[in-house]
N, C-alpha and C positions, 0 to 999 in steps of 0.2 A: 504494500500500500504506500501511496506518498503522500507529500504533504504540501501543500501550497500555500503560504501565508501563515505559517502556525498549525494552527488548527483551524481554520473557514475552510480549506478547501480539500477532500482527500478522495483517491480516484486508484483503483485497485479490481484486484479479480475476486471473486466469491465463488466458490465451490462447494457443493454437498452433496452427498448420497441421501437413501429414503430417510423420512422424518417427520415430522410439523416444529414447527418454532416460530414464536412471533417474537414479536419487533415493535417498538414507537419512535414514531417520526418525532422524537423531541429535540424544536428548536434546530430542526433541519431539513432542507429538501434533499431526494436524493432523485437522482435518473437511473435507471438501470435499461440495459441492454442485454436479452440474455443471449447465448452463445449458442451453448445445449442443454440439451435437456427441456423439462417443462416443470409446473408448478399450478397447483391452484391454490390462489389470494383467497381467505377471505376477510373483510376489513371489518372494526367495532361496527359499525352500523349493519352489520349482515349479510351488505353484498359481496358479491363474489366473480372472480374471474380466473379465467386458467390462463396463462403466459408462456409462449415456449418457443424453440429456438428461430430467432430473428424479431423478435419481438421489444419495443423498445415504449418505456411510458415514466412517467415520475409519479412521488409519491409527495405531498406537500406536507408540512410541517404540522404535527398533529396526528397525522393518522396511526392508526393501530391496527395493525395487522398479524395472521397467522397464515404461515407459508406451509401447504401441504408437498411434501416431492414423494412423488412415487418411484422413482427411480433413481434421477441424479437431474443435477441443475447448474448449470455453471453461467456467469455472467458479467458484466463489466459493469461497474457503478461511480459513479460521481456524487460526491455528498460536497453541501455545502450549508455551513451554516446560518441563519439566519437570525 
C-alpha cells in the first residue's frame, strides 16, 4: 500500500479468499476497481449488489458495508480521506 500526503491518500491491492467481513467508510471515500474474482455488497441500509471482475464504483464516506466472496476477490483501491 502507499501513501500520498501522510495519511489523505492511500492506493494498494486487496486480496481474499471465501469469507464475509464488513467495513465502514469512516471519514473516507474509497474507489475500488476489482480485478478478479466477485463479491456480493450488502450495505447498513439492506441493499445489495454483486461486483466482479472489471467492475469499478466508490463507496462515500459513511457507508457500512458486509463483503460476501465466494471464492476469491482481488482489487485495486484508492482511499482518501475526507
Amino acid at each position: 500500500m502507499a501513501s500520498v500526503r501522510g495519511d489523505t491518500i492511500k492506493s494498494g491491492i486487496w486480496e481474499s479468499t471465501a469469507g464475509v467481513f464488513t467495513a465502514v467508510m469512516q471519514d473516507q471515500v474509497e474507489f475500488c476497481h476489482v480485478l478478479e474474482g466477485a463479491a456480493t455488497i450488502r450495505t447498513g441500509d439492506g441493499n445489495s449488489c454483486h461486483v466482479a471482475a472489471g467492475d469499478a464504483f466508490v463507496m462515500e464516506s459513511g457507508l457500512q458495508t458486509e463483503w460476501t466472496v465466494e471464492d476469491h476477490i482481488k482489487k485495486h483501491f484508492v482511499i482518501c480521506a475526507v
